[in-house]
C-alpha positions as CSV (number, residue, x, y, z in Angstrom):
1,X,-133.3,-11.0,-24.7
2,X,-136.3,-9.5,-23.2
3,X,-140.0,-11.8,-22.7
4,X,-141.5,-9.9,-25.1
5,X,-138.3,-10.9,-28.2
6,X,-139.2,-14.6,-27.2
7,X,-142.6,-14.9,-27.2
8,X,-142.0,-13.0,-31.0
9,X,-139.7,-15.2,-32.3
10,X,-142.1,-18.5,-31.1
11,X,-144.3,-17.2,-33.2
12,X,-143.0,-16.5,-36.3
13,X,-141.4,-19.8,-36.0
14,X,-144.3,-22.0,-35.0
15,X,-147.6,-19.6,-36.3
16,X,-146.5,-17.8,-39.5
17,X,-143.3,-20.1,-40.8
18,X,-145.9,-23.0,-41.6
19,X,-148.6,-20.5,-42.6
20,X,-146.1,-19.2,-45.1
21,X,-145.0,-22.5,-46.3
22,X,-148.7,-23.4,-46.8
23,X,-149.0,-20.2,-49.3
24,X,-145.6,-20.5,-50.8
25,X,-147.4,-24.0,-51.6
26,X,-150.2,-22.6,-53.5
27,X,-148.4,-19.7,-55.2
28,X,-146.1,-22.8,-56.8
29,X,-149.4,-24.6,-57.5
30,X,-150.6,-21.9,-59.1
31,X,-147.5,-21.9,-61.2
32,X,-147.5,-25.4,-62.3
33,X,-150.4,-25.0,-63.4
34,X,-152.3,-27.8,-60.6
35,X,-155.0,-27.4,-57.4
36,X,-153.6,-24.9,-55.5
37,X,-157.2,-24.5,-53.4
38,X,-156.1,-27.0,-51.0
39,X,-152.8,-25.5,-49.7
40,X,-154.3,-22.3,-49.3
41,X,-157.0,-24.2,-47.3
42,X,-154.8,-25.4,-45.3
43,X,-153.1,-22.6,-44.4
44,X,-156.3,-20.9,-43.6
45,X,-157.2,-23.9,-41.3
46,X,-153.6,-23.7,-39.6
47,X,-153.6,-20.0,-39.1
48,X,-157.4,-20.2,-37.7
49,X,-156.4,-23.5,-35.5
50,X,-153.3,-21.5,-33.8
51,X,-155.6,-18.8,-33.5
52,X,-157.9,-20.2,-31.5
53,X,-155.6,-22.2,-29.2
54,X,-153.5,-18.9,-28.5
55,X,-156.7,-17.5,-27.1
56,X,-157.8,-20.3,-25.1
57,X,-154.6,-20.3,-23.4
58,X,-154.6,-16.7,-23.1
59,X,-158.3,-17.4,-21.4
60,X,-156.7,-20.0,-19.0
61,X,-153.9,-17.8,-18.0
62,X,-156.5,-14.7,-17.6
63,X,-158.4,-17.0,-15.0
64,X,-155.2,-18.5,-13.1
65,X,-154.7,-14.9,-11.9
């Protein structure tokens, strides 16, 4: 397995698994008929959180080298 297959499959497991929980959550709100607002917030918040700690580390490795 190559550097590049590992670093893909962290991701989908710990960026886009939750995100897509998060919406699975609000398309079910949506369903039942309740607040769905606040999942899709949250995955929002979670996609923009990951987001921005992905490029701070990328920043910190950028400077190490």
């Amino acid at each position: 397995m190559t550097k590049e297959t590992v670093v893909a499959r962290v991701l989908v497991v710990l960026v886009f698994a939750p995100a897509g929980g998060l919406f699975g959550k609000a398309v079910a709100a949506v369903a039942a008929g309740s607040d769905w607002w606040p999942w899709l917030a949250a995955a929002v918040v979670w996609l923009v959180v990951v987001g921005l700690a992905a490029v701070a580390v990328s920043n910190r490795f950028d400077e190490h080298r």
